[in-house]
N, C-alpha and C positions, 0 to 999 in steps of 0.2 A: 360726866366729862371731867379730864382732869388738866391744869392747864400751869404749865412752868412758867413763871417769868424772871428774866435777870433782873435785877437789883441793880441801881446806881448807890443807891443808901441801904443799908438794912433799917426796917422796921418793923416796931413788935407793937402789937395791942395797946391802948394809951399813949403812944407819940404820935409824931409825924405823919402823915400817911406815905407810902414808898413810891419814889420815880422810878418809870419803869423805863429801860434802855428802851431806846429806837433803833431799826433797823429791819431787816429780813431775816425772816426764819424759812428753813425749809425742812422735808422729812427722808434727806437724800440718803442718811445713814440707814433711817427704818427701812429702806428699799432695799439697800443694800444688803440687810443682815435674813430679809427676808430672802433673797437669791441664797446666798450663804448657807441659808438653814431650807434651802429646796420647799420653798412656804410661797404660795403667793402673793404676789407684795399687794401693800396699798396703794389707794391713787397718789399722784405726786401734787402736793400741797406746796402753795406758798402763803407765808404769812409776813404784812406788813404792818411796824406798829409805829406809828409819828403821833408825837405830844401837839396838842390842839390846843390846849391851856391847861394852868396849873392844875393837875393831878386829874385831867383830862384825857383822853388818849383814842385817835383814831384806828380802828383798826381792821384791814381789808384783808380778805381772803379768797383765795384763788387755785381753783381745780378744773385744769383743762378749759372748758366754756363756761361754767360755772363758779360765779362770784357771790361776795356776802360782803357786807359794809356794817359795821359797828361801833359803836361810841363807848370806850369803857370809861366810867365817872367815880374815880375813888374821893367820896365823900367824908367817911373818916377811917381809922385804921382799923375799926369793925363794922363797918358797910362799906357796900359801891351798888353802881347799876350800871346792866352792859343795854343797850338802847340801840333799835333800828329802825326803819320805817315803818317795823311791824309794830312797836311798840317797845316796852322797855320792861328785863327785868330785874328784881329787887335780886341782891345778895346778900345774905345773913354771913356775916363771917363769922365761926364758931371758936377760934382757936389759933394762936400763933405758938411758932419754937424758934426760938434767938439762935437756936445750934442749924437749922435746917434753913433758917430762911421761908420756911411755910405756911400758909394761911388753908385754913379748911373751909368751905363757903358751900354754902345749898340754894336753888335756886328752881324756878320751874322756868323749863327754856320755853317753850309754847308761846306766850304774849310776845316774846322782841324776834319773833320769825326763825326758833332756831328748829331744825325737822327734828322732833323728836315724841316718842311715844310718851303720852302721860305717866306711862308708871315711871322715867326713868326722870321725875319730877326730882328727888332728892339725890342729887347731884352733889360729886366731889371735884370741888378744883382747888390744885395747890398753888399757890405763888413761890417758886423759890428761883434757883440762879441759874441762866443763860440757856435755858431749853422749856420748850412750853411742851405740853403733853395732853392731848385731848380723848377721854376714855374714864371708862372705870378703873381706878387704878387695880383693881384686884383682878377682872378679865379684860384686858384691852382689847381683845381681837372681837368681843362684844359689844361693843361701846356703840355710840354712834360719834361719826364726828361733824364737822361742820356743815358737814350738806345732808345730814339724815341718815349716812353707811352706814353700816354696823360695821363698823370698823376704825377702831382709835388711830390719832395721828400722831406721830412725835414730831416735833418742830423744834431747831435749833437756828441761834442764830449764827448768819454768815459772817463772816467775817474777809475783807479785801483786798488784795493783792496787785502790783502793777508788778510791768516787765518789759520783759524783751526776749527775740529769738535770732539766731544766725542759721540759714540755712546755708552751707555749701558744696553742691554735690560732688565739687572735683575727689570730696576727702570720701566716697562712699565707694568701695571695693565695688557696687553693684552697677555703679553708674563711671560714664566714657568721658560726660562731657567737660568742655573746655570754660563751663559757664560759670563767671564770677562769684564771689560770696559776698551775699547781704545783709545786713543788719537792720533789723527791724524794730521799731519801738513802737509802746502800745497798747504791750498785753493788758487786759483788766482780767480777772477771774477773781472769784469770790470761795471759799473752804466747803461750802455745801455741793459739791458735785460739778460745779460751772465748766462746760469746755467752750473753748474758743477756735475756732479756724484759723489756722498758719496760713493768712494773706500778704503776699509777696510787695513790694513799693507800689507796682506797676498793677494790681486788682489782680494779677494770677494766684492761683490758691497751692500751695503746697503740697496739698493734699494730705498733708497731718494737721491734728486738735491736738489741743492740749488740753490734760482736766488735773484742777486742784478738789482733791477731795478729804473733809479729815472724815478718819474711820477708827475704829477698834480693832487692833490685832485680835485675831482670834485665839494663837497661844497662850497671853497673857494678858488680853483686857486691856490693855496700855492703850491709852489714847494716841492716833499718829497723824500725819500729815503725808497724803500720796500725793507727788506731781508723777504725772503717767502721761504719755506720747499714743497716741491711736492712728492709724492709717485711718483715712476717711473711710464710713463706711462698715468699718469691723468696730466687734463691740468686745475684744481682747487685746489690751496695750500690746506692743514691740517692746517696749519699757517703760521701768517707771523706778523713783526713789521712794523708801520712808524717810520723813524728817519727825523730829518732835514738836507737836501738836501747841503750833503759836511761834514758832520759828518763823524770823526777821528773817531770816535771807535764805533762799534754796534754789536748787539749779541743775540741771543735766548738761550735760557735756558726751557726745558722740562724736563730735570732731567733724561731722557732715550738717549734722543737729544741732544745737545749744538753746538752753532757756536759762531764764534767770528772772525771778520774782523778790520781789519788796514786798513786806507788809506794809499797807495803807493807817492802821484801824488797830 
């Protein structure tokens, strides 16, 4: 298993031990790039990770109906133990890079309840910045991840957004009617994949989602930031912007449509 985490501090080998950001991760990219490359994708994972006490760290996992509960304990900045009801296991950390952000760690998952075949005892997990990755780092699609697959998980964390939308159909070539334009406040959506339903003041539904997603161009790698519009129902936007990836403020504008998001976070 190999496992990313963001840093609040960097730490190497004889200091400090490292805080790990809190918040949610998901694997909405690896889905995505799985469609992309006509691959079938992996289950969709969530990972949540909240500080319990100093260099403590709660951490919950979640796949469909199936969950995992964990306690990681970074004892000093060459051990820790990850701990469940199954039991708890020890990590040797073998190795840090001040340039990577990285920790090398072995471990047998079997005693703290993780499903994993014994031979896959000598285990790689890395610690470095804002994405966790679970897998052998040299075969991922091998791997086992949280719940037993063979199959690795990449896990990033979200990041938050609030907003707002106007619908108003008088400005849509497609529509007749004489019904006012509303403005709506509200939006929440998160950068991992999150759509939300365009729900009108009154509980009527619009019948468009909106989804922030960040993703990778596939021309060049460039990291970006999609807001895309869906007709309820269809699983190919009407439209959609790139922004640059952590961009404060973005928006569409259809003149029948309007969004408009803030970063939270």
């Amino acid at each position: 298993m190999v496992l990313f985490f963001s840093f609040i501090t960097h730490a190497v080998l004889g200091s400090e031990p490292p805080q790990l950001s809190e918040g949610h991760f998901y694997n909405n990219e690896q889905i995505w790039q799985a469609h992309e490359d006509e691959r079938e994708p992996p289950k969709q994972v969530e990972l949540s990770v909240t500080q319990s006490a100093l260099h403590s760290y709660e951490l919950r996992v979640r796949s469909g109906d199936e969950a995992r509960q964990y306690l990681l304990r970074i004892n000093t900045p060459e051990t820790a133990a990850l701990e469940s009801d199954k039991g708890s296991c020890t990590l040797a950390i073998g190795e840090a890079s001040t340039e990577t952000i990285q920790w090398e760690a072995e471990f047998d998952p079997t005693p703290c309840g993780w499903l994993a075949a014994p031979a896959t005892s000598r285990t790689r997990w890395l610690i470095g910045e804002q994405i966790f990755l679970s897998g052998d780092i040299s075969n991922i699609s091998l791997a086992t991840d949280y719940f037993g697959r063979s199959q690795g998980v990449a896990l990033r964390r979200a990041f938050h957004y609030s907003g707002w939308f106007v619908i108003d159909p008088r400005q849509s070539k497609e529509s007749s009617t004489t019904e006012e334009a509303q403005f709506v406040r509200g939006l929440t959506l998160h950068t991992e994949g999150a759509k939300q339903e365009l729900i009108r003041p009154n509980g009527i539904s619009t019948g468009i989602e909106v989804e922030l997603a960040a993703l990778t161009y596939q021309g060049t790698g460039a990291q970006i930031l999609k807001l895309a519009l869906y007709r309820k129902g269809e699983t190919r936007a009407f439209t959609y912007i790139w922004s640059e990836n952590g961009a404060n403020r973005l928006g569409i504008n259809l003149r029948w449509i309007q969004v408009g998001l803030t970063r939270e976070d």
